[in-house]
N, C-alpha and C positions, 0 to 999 in steps of 0.2 A: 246472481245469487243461485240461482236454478243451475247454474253450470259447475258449481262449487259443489253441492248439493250430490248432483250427479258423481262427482270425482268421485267422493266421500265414500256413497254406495257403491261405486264400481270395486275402488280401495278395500271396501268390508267382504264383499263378495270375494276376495282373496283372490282378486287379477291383480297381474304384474307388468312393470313395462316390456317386459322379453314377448308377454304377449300379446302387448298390444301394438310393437313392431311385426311381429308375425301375421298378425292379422293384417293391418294397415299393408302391409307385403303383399299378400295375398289379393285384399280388396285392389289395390294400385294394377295388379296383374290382371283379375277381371274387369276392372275399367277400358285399358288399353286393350284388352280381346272384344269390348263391345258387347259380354255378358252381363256384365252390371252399370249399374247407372251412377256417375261420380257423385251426387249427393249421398251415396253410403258413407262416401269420406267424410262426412261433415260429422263435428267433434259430437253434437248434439246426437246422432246416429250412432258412435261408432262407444258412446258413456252409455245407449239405451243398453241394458243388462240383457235383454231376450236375445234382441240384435249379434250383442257381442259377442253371446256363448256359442249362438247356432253359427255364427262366421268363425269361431275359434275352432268349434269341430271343425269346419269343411277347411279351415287352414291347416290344420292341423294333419287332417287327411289326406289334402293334397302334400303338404311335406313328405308324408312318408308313403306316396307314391301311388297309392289306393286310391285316388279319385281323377276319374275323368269325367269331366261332365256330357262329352261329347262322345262316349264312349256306347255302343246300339246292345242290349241284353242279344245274347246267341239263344244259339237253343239248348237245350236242357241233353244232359251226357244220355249215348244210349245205354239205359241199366242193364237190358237183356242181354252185354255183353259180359255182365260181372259173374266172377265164380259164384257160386249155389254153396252155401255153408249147411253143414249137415248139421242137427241140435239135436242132442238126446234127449229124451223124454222126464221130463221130471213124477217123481215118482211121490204119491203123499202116503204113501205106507210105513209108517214108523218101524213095522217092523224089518222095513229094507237098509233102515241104516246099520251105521257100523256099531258095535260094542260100545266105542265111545263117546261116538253121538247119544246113543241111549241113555247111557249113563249121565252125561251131562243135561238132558234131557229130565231124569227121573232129578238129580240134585235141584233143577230150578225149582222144579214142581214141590219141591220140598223147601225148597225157601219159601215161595207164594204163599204156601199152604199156612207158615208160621210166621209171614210178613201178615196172613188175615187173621189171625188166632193174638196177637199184639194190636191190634187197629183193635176187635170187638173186646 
């Protein structure tokens, strides 16, 4: 009954069989490398919802080629080789913008003004 149960929940959580061959794929292939331990196969394991999802990422990720597990972090790119980006300065002087910023500027300030004057 506990196994029906389980289905049931797996079923609601909107998994499918597509992926619970991909999974089972996957687990079968860490089995035979001697990174996991063949009780993941077991149906009771493979119905636990936690179980399922974090093995559906790491299948998932291995499919499309992004995961090595045996793969060593390098070291970090040297940044002191990148170009130097030059940034103008921002300026908060209203009076350095354009005509039309101005203007669009003075029109808000005049909606505000009579969006507070409708509210009081």
């Amino acid at each position: 009954m506990q196994t029906l149960t389980a289905w049931i929940d797996w079923l609601l959580a909107g998994h499918n069989g597509p992926e619970m061959a991909l999974v089972i794929r996957y687990l079968r292939r860490e089995v035979s490398a001697a990174r996991r331990n063949p009780g993941c196969l077991a149906l009771r394991q493979l119905l636990n919802l936690e179980n399922f999802e974090k093995d559906l990422g790491l299948a998932q990720m291995h499919k499309a080629g992004g995961f090595d597990p045996e793969r060593r972090l390098s070291a970090p790119p040297d940044l002191s080789r990148l170009p130097t980006v030059a940034v103008a300065p921002v300026t908060a002087d209203p009076a350095a913008d354009s005509p039309v910023e101005e203007s669009v500027r003075v029109a808000r300030i005049a909606q505000l003004e009579a969006l507070k004057r409708e509210i009081q």
